[in-house]
ROMAR-984964 format. One line per 10 residues: number of its first residue (from 1); their letters; for each residue x, y, z of N, C-alpha, C, CB. Coordinates in steps of 0.2 Angstrom, whole numbers, always signed. Glycine has a CB too. Layout:
N
NUM = a = X Y Z X Y Z X Y Z X Y Z | ...
END
This chain:
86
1 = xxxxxxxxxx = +13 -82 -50 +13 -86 -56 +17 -92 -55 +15 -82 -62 | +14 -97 -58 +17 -103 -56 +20 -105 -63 +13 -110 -53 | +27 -108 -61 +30 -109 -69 +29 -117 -70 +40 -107 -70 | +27 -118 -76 +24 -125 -78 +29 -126 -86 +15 -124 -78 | +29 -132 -89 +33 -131 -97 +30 -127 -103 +33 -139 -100 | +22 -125 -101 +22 -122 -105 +23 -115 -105 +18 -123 -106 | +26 -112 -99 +29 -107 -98 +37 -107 -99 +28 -104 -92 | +39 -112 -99 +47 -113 -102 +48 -112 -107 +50 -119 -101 | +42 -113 -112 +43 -116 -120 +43 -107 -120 +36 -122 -125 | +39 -104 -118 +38 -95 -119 +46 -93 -119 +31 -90 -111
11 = xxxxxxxxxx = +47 -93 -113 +55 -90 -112 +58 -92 -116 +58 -92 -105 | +58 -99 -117 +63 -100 -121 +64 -98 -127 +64 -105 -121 | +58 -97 -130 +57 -96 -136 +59 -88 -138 +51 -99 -138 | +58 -84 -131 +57 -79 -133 +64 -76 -129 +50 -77 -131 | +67 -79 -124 +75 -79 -122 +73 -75 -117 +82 -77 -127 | +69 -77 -111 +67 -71 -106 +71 -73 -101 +60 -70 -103 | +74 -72 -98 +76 -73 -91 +71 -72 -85 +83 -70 -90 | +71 -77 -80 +65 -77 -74 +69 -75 -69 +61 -85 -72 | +66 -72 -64 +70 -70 -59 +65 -74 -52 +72 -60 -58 | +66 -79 -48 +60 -82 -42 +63 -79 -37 +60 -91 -40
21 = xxxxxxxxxx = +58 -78 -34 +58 -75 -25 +56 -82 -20 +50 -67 -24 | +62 -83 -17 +61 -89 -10 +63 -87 -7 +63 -95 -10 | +60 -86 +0 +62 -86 +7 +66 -91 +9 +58 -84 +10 | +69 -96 +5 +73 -101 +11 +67 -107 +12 +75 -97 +20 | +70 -113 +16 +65 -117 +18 +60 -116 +18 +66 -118 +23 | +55 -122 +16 +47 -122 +18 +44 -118 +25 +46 -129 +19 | +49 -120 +31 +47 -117 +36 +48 -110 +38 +50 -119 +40 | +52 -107 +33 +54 -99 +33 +49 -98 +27 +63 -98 +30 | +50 -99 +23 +47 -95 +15 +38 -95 +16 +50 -102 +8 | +33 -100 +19 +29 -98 +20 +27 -95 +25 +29 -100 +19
31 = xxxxxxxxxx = +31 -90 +30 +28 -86 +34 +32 -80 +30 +29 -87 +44 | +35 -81 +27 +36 -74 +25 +34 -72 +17 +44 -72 +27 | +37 -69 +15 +35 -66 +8 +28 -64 +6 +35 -71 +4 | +26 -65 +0 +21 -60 -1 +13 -61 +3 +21 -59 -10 | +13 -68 +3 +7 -72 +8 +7 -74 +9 +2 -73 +8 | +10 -73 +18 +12 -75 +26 +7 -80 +25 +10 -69 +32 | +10 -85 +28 +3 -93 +30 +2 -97 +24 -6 -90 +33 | +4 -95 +18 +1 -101 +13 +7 -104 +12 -3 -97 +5 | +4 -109 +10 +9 -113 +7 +12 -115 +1 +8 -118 +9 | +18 -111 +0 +18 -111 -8 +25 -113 -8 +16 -104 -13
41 = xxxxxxxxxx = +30 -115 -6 +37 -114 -5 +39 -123 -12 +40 -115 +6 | +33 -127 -10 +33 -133 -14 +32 -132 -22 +27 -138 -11 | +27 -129 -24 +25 -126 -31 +31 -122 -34 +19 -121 -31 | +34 -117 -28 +39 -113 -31 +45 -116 -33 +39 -108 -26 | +47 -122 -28 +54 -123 -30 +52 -131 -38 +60 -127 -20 | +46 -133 -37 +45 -136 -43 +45 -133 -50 +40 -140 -43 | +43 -124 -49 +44 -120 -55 +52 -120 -56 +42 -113 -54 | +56 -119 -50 +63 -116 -50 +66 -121 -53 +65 -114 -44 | +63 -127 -50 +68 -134 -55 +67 -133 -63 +66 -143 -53 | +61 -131 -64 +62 -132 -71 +63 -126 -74 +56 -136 -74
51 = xxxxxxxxxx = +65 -122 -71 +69 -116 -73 +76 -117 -74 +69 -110 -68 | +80 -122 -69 +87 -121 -68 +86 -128 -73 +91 -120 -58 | +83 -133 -75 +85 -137 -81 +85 -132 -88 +81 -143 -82 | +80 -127 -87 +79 -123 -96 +86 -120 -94 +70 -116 -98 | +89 -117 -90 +95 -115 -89 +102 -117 -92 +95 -116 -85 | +99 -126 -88 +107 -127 -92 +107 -129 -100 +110 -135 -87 | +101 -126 -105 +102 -128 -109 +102 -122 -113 +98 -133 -111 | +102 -116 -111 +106 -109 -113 +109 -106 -108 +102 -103 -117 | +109 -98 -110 +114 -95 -103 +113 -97 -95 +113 -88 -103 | +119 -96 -93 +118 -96 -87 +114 -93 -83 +122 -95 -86
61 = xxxxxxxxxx = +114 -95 -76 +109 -88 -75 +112 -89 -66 +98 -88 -78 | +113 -83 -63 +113 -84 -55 +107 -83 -50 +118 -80 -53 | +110 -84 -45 +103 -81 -41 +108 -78 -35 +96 -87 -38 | +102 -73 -32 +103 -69 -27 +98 -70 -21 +104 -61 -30 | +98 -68 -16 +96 -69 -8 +97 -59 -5 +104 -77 -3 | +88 -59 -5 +89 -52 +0 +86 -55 +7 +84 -43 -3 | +88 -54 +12 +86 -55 +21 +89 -52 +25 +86 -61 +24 | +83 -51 +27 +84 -44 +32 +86 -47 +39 +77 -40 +34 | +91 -44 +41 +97 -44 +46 +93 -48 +53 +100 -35 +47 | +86 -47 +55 +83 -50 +59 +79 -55 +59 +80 -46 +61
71 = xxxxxxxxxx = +80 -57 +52 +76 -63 +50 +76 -68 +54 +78 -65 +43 | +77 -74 +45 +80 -80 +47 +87 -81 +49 +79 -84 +42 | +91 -88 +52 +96 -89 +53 +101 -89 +47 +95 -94 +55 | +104 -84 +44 +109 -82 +39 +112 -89 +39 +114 -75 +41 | +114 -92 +40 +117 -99 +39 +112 -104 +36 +117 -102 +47 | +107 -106 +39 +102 -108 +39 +100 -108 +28 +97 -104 +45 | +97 -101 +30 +96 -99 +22 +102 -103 +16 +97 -91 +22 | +108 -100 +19 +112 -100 +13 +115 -107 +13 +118 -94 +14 | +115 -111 +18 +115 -119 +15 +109 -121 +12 +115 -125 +21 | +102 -121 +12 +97 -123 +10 +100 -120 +2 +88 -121 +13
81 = xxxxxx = +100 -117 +0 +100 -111 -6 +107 -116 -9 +102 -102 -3 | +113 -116 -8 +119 -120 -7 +117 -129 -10 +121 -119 +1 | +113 -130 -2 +116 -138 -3 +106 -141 -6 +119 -143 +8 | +105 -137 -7 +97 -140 -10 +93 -138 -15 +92 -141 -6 | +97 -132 -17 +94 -128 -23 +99 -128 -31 +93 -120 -20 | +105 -127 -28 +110 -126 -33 +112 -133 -37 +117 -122 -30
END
């Protein structure tokens, strides 16, 4: 599902908290997740921005990171996530 404002106005109105699944970078995120090879990392984080503005105008909300130990570069991940998401 792609989040768009008129899914913001739902949540909000209705006080749902969203949880997004990203694998990291564009170069990470579309080979992995749920459909390997498409390109969706761009759509996803323009939903996520407008999740983390509806954010800052009620509760907080965190996020969390699962990857598997043979993945990607554990570094790698957790600066993108850090210096380009937060």
């Amino acid at each position: 599902m792609l989040v768009d404002p008129e899914w913001i106005d739902i949540f909000e109105r209705n006080r749902v908290r969203v949880g997004v699944s990203l694998d990291g970078p564009a170069e990470y995120n579309d080979k992995a997740g749920r459909f390997p090879g498409q390109r969706h990392h761009d759509a996803t984080v323009r939903g996520l921005r407008l999740l983390q503005d509806s954010a800052r105008r009620g509760p907080q909300q965190g996020w969390g990171a699962v990857r598997h130990r043979s993945a990607y570069p554990a570094r790698t991940i957790y600066r993108y996530f850090v210096d380009e998401l937060a």
